[in-house]
KOLGU-310498 format. One record per residue (C-alpha): residue in three letters; residue number from 1; x, y, z. Coordinates in pm, 1 decimal. Each point is the difference from the previous one (the first is absolute). Layout:
N
- code | pos | xx | yy | zz
- ALA | NUM | X | Y | Z
...
END
This chain:
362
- code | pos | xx | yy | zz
- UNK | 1 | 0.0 | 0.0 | 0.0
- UNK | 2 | 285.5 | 240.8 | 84.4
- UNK | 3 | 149.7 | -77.7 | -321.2
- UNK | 4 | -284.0 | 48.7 | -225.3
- UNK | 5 | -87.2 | 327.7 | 258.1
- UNK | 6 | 332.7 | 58.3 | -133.0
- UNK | 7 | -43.8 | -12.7 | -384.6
- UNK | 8 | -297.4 | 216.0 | 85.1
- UNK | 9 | 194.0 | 324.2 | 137.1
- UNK | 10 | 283.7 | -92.4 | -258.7
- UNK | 11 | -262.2 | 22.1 | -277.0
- UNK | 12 | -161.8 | 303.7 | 161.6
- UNK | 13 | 359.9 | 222.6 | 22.8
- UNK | 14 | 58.6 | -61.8 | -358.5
- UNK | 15 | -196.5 | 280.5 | -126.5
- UNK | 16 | 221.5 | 233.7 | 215.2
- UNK | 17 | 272.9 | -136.9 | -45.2
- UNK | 18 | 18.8 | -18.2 | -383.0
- UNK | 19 | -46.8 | 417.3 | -6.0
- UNK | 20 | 311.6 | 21.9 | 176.3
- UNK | 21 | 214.9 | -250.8 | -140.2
- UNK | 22 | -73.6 | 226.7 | -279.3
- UNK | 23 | 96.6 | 279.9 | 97.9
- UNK | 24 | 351.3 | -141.8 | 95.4
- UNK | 25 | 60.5 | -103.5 | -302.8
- UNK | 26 | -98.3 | 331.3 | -181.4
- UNK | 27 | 209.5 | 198.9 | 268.6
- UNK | 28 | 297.5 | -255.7 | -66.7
- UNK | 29 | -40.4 | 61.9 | -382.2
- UNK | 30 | -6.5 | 364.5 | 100.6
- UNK | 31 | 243.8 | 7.2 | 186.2
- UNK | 32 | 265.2 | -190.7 | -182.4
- UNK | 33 | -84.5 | 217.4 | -334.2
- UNK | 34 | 50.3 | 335.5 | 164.3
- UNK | 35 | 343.0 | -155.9 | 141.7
- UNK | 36 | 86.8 | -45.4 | -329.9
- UNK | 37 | -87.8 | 322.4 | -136.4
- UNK | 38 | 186.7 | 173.9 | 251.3
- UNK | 39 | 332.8 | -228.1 | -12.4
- UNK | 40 | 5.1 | 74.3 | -392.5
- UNK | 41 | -19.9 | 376.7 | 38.7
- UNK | 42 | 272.4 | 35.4 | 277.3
- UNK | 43 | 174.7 | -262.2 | -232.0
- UNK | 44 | -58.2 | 239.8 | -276.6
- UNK | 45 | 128.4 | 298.6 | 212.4
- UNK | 46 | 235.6 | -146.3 | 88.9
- UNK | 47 | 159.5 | -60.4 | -315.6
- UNK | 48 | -66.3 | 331.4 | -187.8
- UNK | 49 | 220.4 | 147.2 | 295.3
- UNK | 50 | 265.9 | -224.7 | -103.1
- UNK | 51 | -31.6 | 99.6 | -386.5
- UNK | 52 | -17.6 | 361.7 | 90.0
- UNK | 53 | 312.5 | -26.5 | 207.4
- UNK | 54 | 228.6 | -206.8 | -268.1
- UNK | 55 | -131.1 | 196.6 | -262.7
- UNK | 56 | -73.2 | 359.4 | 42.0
- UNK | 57 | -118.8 | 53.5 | -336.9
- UNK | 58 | -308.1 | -208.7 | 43.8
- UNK | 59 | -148.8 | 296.1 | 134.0
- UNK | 60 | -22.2 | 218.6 | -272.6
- UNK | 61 | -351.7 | 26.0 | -155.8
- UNK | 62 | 72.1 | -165.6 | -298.8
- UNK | 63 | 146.1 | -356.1 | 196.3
- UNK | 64 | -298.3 | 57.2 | 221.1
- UNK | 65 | -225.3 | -0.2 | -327.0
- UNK | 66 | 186.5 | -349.0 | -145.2
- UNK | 67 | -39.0 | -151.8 | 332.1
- UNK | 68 | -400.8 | 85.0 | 36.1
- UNK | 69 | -41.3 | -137.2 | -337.1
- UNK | 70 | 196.0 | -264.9 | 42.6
- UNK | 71 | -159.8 | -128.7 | 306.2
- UNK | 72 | -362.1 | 93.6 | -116.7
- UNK | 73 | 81.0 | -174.6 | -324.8
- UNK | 74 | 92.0 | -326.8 | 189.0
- UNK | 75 | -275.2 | 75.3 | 273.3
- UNK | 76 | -312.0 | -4.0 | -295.2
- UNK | 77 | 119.7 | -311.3 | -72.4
- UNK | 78 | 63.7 | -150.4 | 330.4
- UNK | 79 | -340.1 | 142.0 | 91.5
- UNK | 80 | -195.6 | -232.4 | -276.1
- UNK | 81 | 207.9 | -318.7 | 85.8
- UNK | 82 | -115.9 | 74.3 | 395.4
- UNK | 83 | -366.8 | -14.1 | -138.5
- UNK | 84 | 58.3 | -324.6 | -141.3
- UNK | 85 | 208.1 | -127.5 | 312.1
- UNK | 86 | -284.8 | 108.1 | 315.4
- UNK | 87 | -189.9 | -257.5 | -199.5
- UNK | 88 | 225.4 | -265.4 | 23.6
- UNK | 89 | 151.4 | 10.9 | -336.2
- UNK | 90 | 311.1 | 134.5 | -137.5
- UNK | 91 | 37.2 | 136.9 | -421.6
- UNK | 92 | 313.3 | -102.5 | -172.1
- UNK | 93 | -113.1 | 182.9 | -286.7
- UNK | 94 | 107.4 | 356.2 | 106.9
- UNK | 95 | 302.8 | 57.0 | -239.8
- UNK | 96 | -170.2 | -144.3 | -297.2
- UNK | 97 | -325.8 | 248.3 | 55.0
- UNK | 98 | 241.2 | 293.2 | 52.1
- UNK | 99 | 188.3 | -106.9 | -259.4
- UNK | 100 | -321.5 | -34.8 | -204.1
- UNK | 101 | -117.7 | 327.4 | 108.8
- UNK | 102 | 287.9 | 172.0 | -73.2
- UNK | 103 | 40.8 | -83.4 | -387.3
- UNK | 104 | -367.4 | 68.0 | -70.8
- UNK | 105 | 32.4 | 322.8 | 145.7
- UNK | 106 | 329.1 | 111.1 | -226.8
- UNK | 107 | -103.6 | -115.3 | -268.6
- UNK | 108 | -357.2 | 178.2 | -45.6
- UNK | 109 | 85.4 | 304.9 | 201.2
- UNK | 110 | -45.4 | 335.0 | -223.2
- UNK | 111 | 118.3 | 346.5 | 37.2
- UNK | 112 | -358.1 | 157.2 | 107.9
- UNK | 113 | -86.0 | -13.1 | 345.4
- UNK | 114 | -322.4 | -159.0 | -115.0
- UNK | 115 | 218.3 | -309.7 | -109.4
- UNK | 116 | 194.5 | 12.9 | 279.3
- UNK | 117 | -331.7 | 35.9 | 258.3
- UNK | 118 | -182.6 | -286.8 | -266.8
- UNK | 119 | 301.6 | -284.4 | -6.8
- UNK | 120 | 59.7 | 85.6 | 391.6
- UNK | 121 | -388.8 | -120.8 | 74.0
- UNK | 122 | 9.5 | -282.9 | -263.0
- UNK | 123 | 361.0 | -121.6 | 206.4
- UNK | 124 | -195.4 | 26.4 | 313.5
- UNK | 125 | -283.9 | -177.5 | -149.1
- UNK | 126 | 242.2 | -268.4 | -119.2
- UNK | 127 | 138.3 | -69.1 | 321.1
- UNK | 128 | -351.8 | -95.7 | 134.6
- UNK | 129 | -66.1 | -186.6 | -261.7
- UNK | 130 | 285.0 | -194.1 | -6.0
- UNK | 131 | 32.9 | -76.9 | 339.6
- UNK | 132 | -364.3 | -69.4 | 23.3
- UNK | 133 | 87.6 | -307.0 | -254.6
- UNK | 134 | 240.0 | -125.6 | 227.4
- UNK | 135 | -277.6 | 10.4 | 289.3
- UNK | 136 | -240.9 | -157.5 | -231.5
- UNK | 137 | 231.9 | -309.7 | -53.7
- UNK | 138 | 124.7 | -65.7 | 360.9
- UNK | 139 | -426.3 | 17.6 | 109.2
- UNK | 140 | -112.0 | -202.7 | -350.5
- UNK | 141 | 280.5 | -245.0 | 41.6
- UNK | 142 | -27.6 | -82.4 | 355.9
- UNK | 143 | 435.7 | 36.1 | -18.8
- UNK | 144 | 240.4 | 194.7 | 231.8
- UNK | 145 | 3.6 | 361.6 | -69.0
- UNK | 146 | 404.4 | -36.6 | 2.1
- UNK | 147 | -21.6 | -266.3 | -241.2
- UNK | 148 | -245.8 | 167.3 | -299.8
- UNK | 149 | 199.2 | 339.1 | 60.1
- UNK | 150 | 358.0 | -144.6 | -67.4
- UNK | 151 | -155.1 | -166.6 | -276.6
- UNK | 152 | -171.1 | 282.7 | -120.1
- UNK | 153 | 280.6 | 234.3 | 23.5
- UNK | 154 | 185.9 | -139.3 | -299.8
- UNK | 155 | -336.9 | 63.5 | -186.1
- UNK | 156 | 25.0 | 351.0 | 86.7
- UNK | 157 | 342.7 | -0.7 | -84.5
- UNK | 158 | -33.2 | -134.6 | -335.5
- UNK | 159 | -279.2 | 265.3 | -102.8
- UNK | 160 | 250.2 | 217.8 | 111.3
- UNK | 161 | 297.0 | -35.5 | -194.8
- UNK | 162 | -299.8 | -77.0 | -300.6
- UNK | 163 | -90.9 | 375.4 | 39.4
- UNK | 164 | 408.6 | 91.3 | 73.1
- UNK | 165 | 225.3 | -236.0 | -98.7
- UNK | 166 | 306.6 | 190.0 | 118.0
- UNK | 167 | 25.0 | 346.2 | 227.8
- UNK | 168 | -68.6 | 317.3 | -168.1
- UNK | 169 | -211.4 | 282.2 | -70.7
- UNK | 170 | -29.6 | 339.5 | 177.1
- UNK | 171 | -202.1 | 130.6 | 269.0
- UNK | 172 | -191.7 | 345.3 | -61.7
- UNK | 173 | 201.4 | 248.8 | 249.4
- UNK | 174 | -359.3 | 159.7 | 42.7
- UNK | 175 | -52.7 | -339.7 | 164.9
- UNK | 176 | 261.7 | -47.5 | 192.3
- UNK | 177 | 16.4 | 334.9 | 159.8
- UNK | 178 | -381.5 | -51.6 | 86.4
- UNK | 179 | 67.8 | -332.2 | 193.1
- UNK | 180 | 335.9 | -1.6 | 120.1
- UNK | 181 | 70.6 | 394.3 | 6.7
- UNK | 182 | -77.5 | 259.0 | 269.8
- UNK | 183 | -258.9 | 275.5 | -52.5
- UNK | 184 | -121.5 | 139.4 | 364.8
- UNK | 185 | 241.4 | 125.5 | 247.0
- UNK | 186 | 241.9 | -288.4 | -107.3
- UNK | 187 | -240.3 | -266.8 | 111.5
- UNK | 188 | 123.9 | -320.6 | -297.2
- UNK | 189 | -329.7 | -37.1 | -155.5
- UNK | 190 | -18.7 | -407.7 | 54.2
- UNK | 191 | -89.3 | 106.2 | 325.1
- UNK | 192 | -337.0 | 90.1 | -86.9
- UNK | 193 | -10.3 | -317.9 | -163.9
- UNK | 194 | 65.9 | -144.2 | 338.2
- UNK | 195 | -283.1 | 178.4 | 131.6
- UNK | 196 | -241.1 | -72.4 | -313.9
- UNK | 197 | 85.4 | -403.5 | 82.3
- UNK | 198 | -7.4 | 86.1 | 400.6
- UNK | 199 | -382.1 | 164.0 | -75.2
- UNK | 200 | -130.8 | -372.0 | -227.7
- UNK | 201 | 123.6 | -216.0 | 250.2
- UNK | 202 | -131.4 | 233.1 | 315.9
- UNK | 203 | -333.1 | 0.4 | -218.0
- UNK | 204 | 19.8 | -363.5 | -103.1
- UNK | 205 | 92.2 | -195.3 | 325.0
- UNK | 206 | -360.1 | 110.0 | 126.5
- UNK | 207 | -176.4 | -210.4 | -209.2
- UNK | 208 | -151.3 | -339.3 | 95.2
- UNK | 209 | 275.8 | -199.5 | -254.9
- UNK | 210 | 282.0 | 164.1 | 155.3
- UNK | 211 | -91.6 | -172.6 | 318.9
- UNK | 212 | -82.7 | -314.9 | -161.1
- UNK | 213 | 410.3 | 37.3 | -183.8
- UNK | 214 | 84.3 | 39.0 | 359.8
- UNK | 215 | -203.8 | -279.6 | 119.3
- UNK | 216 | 138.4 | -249.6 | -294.6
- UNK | 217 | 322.5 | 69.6 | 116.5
- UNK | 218 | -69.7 | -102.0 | 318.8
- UNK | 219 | -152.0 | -300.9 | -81.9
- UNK | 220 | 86.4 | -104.5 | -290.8
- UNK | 221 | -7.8 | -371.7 | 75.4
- UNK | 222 | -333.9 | -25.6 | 92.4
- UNK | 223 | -182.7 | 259.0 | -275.7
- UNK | 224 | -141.6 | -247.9 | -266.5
- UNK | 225 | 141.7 | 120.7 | -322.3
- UNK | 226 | -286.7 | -88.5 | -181.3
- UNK | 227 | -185.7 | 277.4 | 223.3
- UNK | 228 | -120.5 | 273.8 | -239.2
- UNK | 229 | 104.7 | 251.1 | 225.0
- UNK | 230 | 358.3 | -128.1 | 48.5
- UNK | 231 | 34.5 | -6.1 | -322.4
- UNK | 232 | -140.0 | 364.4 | -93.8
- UNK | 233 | 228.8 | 91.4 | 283.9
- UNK | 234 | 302.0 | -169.6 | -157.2
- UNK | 235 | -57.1 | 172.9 | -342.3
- UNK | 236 | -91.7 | 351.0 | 213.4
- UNK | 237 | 347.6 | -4.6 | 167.1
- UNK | 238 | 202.0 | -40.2 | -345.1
- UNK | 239 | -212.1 | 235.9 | -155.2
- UNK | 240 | 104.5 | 276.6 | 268.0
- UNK | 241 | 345.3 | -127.2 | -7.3
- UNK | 242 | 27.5 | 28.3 | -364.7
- UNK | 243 | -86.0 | 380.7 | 61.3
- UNK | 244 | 321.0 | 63.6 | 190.3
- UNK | 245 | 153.7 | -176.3 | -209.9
- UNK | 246 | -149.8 | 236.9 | -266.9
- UNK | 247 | 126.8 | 316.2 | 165.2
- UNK | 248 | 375.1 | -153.8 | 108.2
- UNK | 249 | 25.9 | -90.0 | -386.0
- UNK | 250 | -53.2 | 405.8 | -60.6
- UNK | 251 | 195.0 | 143.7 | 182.9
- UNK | 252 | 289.1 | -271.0 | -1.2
- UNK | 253 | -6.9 | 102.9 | -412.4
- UNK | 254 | 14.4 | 354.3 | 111.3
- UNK | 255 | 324.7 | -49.9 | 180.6
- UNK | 256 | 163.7 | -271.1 | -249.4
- UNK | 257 | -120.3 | 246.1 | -318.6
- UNK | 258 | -8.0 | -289.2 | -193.3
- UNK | 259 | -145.3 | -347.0 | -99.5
- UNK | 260 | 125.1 | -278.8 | 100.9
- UNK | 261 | -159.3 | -366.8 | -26.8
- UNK | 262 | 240.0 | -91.6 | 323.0
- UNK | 263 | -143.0 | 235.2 | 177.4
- UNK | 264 | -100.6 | -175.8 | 305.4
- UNK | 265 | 198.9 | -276.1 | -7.9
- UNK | 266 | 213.4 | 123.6 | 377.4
- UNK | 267 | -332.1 | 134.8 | 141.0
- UNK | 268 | -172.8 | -401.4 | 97.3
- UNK | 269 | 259.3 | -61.8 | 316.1
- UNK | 270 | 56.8 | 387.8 | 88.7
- UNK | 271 | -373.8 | 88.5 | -12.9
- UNK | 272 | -124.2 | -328.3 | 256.0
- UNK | 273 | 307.1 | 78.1 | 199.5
- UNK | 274 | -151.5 | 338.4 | 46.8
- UNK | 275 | -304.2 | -124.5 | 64.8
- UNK | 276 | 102.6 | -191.0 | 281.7
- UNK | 277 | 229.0 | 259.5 | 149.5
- UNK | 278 | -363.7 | 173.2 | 32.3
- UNK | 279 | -88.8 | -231.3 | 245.1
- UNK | 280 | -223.2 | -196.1 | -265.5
- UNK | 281 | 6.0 | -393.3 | 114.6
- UNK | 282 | 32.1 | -260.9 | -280.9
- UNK | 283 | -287.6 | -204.8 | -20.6
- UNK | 284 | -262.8 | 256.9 | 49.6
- UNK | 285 | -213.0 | 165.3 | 253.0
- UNK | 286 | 166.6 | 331.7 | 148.1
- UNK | 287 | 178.9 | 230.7 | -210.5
- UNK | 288 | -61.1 | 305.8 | -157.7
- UNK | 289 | 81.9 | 143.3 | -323.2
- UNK | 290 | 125.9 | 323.1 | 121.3
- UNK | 291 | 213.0 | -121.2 | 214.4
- UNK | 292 | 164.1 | -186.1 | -292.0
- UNK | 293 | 80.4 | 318.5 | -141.6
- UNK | 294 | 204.2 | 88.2 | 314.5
- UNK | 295 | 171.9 | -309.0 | -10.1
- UNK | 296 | 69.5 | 107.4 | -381.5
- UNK | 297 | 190.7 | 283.1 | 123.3
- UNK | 298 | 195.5 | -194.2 | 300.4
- UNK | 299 | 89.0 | -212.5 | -352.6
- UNK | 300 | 132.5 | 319.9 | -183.5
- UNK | 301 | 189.5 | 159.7 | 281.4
- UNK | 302 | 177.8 | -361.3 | 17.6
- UNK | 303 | 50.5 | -23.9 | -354.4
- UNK | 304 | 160.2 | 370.9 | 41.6
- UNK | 305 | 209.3 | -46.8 | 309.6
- UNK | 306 | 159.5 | -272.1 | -188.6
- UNK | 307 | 79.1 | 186.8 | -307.4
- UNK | 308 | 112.2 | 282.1 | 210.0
- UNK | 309 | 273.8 | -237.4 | 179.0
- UNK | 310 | 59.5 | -113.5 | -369.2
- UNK | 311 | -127.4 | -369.8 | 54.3
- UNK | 312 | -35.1 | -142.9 | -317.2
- UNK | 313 | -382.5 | -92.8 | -116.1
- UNK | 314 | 32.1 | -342.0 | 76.4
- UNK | 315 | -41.9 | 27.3 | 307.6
- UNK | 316 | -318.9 | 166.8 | 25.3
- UNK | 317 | -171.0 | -299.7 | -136.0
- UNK | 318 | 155.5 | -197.5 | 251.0
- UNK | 319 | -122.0 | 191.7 | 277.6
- UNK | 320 | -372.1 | 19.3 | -130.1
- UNK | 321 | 24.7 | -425.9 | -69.1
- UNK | 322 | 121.5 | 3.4 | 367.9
- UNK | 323 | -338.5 | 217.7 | 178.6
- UNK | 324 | -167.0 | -234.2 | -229.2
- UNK | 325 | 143.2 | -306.4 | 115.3
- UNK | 326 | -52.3 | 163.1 | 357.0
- UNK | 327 | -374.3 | 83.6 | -88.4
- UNK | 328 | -75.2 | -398.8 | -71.7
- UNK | 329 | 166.6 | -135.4 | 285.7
- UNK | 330 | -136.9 | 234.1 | 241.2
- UNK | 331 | -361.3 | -139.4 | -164.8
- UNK | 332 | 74.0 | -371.2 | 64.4
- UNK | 333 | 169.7 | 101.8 | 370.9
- UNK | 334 | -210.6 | 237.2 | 110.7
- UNK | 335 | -286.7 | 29.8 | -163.8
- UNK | 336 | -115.5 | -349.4 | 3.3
- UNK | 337 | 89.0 | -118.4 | -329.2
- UNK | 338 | -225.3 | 218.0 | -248.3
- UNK | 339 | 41.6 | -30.7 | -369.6
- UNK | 340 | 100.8 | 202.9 | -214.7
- UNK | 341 | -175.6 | 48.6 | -339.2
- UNK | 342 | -248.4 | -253.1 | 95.0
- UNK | 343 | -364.2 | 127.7 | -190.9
- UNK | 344 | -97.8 | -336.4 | -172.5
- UNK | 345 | 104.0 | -245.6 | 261.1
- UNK | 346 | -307.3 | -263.4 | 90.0
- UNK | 347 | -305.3 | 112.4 | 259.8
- UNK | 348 | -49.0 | -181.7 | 280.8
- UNK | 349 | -284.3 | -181.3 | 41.8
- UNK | 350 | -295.5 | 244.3 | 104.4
- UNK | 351 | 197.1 | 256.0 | 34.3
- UNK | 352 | -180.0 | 372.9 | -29.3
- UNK | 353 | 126.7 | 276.6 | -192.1
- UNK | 354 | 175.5 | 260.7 | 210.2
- UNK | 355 | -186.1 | 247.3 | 213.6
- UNK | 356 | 222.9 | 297.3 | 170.6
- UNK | 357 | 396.5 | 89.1 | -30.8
- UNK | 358 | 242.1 | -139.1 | 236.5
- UNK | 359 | 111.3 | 321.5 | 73.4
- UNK | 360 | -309.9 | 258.4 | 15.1
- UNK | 361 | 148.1 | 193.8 | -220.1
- UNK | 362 | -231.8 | 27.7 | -344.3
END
């Protein structure tokens, strides 16, 4: 009697229980994501001190212009691979859309402003599109998003060096001033293409799929892929993606002032590198785009330190395999194992499609 009086009261404490079992695991989630945003901008801090002091020079407006570009350049496109990675999957196909992006832009750009403003929205457009494909196949074919994305990427690639077999072509100066210049009080003008993407994903995270991108990549085991609403999600979250990647590709052909069918080809390990310095965890679930775009610029000043001690290139790669390397095994030690890329892999039985982020955020 005393045990079933037992399995009464343990039955009748479950309702208030649950609540707050929830509520430690949001304020974990919370908790551990703010950490991370605040490590990576001391970290950053920290090392713009240290390129300041070794070279003086960086100072001057115009280094101060390369660098915001530079690290906004990087950060658009660090910023659409984080939309794909808070759902649990992870696009290999970066370079090869950039790359993509880039050609088709040279190569129809005019001298009007109208040609410039009309192949700048088609590029855009492109980017969704493209990207969106990639979504498409990893929901349609039930397959890892890392999978269809590598596979896809030397698609993308190909219809790249179709349009531009070789680098070449010119950039309209008009153009490049208007994305990579300065206009207002010395302000570079990619940082108002910071804000524009800062304003669609402040705008877009407070819709219901945003949540459910969250919730995916929280649970990504147990959504049924076969869900309708996974797999609108799934296509959503490319689609997006494919917009940053839309506006990197601009103003990353601003700053090169050419075309180049290699584009992208160094931006797949740099730009997830970033994305994890921004406190973004492989395998989905807590992240945020933005803060991909300050671990963009942690990436840069790096990339700069090193070139101001006169450390050949080589080594930058290493270092950005190496926080990858980190990345993954802090996900199998510390994180319990989650995958990484893993959109596609089999439901478990009655399993329900996600309802709420892991970490409150969207």
């Amino acid at each position: 009697m005393a045990g079933v009086g037992r399995q009464l009261l343990t039955s009748a404490e479950a309702p208030r229980r649950a609540p707050t079992q929830s509520l430690l695991v949001h304020a974990r989630a919370w908790g551990a994501e703010r950490r991370s945003v605040v490590v990576a901008v001391l970290l950053l801090l920290v090392l713009l001190a240290v390129y300041w002091s070794v070279d003086p020079s960086a100072r001057t407006a115009g280094s101060v212009q390369g660098f915001a570009n530079g690290g906004i350049g990087l950060g658009l496109v660090a910023a659409g691979e984080a939309v794909v990675v808070v759902a649990g999957g992870l696009d290999l196909s970066i370079g090869s859309i950039l790359s993509l992006l880039n050609v088709i832009l040279v190569s129809q750009m005019g001298a009007s402003a109208g040609s410039q403003l009309g192949v700048s929205i088609e590029v855009l457009a492109t980017g969704v599109a493209v990207s969106a494909t990639n979504g498409l196949l990893v929901a349609g074919l039930n397959l890892p998003s890392i999978l269809v994305t590598l596979s896809m990427s030397f698609l993308w690639q190909g219809v790249a060096l179709l349009v531009r077999s070789q680098p070449g072509g010119t950039v309209q100066s008009g153009f490049a001033s208007t994305l990579s210049g300065s206009f207002l009080i010395s302000i570079p003008n990619s940082t108002y293409l910071l804000v524009a993407a800062v304003l669609v994903w402040w705008a877009t995270k407070r819709t219901g799929w945003v949540r459910r991108l969250y919730a995916l990549g929280s649970e990504a085991e147990a959504a049924p892929s076969s869900s309708r609403r996974v797999r609108s999600t799934i296509v959503a979250g490319h689609a997006l993606a494919g917009l940053f990647y839309g506006a990197a590709a601009l103003l990353l052909t601003a700053m090169s002032g050419s075309g180049d069918p290699n584009l992208g080809s160094t931006l797949v390990v740099t730009a997830i590198a970033a994305v994890v310095l921004g406190g973004t965890r492989l395998g989905g679930g807590r992240g945020d785009p933005l803060t991909a775009i300050l671990g963009a610029f942690i990436v840069t000043s790096v990339d700069d330190i090193l070139f101001a001690f006169q450390v050949p290139a080589f080594y930058t790669g290493v270092l950005n395999g190496a926080i990858l390397f980190a990345a993954v095994l802090k996900g199998l030690v510390l994180d319990g194992g989650s995958g990484v890329g893993r959109w596609g892999s089999p439901a478990a039985p009655g399993a329900s499609t996600p309802a709420a982020p892991q970490d409150g955020r969207a």
